[in-house]
N, C-alpha and C positions, 0 to 999 in steps of 0.2 A: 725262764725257759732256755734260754741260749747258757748258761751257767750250766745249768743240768746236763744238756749233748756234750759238753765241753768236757764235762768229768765222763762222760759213759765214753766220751770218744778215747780219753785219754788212758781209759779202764781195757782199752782194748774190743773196744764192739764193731762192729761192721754197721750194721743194720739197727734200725728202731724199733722200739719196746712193741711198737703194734704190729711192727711185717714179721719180726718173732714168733708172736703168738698166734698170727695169723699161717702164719708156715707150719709151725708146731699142731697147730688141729691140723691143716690139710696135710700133714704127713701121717699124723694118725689114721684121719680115713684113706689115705691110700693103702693104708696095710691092709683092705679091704677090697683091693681092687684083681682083677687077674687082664691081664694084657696079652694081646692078640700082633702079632707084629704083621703089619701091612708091604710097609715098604720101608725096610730098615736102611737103606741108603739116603731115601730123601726124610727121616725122623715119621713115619705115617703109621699110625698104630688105631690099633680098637681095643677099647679099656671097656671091660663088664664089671660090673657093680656086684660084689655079692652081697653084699648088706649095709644098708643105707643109716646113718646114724643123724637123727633127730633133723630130720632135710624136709620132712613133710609132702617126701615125693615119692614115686614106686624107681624099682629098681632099674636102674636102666644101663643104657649101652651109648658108650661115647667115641666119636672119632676124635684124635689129637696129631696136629700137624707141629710137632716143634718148631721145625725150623720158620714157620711162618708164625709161631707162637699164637694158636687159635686152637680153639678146644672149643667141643658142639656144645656144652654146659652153658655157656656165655660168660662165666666167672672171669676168668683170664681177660678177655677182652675188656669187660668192664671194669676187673682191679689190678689192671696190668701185674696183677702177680699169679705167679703156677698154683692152678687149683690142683685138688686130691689125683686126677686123670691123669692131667700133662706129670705129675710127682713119680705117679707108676712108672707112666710111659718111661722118663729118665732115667727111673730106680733099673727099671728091663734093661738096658743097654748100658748102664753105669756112668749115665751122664751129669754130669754137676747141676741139677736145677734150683742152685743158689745163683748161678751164673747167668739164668734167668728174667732175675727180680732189675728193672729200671734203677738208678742211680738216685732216683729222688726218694726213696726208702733207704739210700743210705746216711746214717750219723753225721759224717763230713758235707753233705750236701744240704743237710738240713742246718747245721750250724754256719755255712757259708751265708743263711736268709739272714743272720742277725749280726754278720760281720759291720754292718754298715748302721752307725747309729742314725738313729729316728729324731730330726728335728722338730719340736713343737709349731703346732703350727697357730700363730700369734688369734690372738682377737680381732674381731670382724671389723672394727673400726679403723684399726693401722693397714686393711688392704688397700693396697692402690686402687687407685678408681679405675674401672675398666672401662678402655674404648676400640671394642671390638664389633661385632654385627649382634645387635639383639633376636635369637630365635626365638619362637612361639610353636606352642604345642598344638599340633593337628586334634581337634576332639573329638573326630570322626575314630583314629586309631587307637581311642582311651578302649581297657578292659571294660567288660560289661557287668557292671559292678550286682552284685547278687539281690535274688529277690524275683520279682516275678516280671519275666519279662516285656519291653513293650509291645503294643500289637505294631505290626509295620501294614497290615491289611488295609487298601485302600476303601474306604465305605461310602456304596453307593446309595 
């Protein structure tokens, strides 16, 4: 794995094979989008949908705050990268939203994981013996393992 970033880093990429292609569709359906400018000082726009492509949802209408990087979608926030919305939004004002995307979608950051070799970690009988505080597990806080559950009803 670490071989592979190494040569795509060295081939000149910025970013990885999946924020790629994940950018690539969401620039596609932004070419879908028509943008409403809100408040072009602080990045505040309204993105309308005109045609939704395989989303499984109706059309709709999005607010997008750049500079706070939040979009009503929830994409963004959940994949810290620019959905199709916040891409318009950028595309309307001629904003770079590669500039966007978090440092850990980038090649160099991902190949920094595997700079550090991985020692084995020996067989159980050459650990030292440990003499620390032995804890014990509360059974009270075990999950409730599946199936029908018990009655707790006191019966008179």
């Amino acid at each position: 794995m670490g071989k592979r970033h190494a040569s795509i880093l060295t081939s000149g990429h910025v970013y990885t094979e999946t924020c790629i292609n994940f950018m690539k569709l969401e620039i596609s359906k932004s070419n879908n989008h028509r943008v409403d400018s809100f408040d072009r000082s602080n990045h505040t726009f309204m993105v309308h949908e005109i045609i939704v492509l395989r989303e499984g949802r109706p059309i709709g209408h999005f607010s997008v705050n750049i500079s706070n990087k939040w979009c009503d979608c929830g994409k963004y926030e959940a994949k810290h990268m620019p959905c199709s919305h916040v891409i318009a939004a950028c595309f309307s004002i001629q904003y770079n939203y590669w500039s966007l995307i978090p440092d850990v979608y980038k090649v160099e950051t991902v190949l920094k994981v595997y700079d550090e070799a991985f020692q084995p970690i020996p067989n159980k009988r050459y650990w030292p013996q440990y003499e620390g505080v032995k804890l014990c597990h509360n059974p009270l806080m075990q999950r409730v393992k599946k199936g029908r559950p018990k009655s707790k009803r006191i019966r008179t």
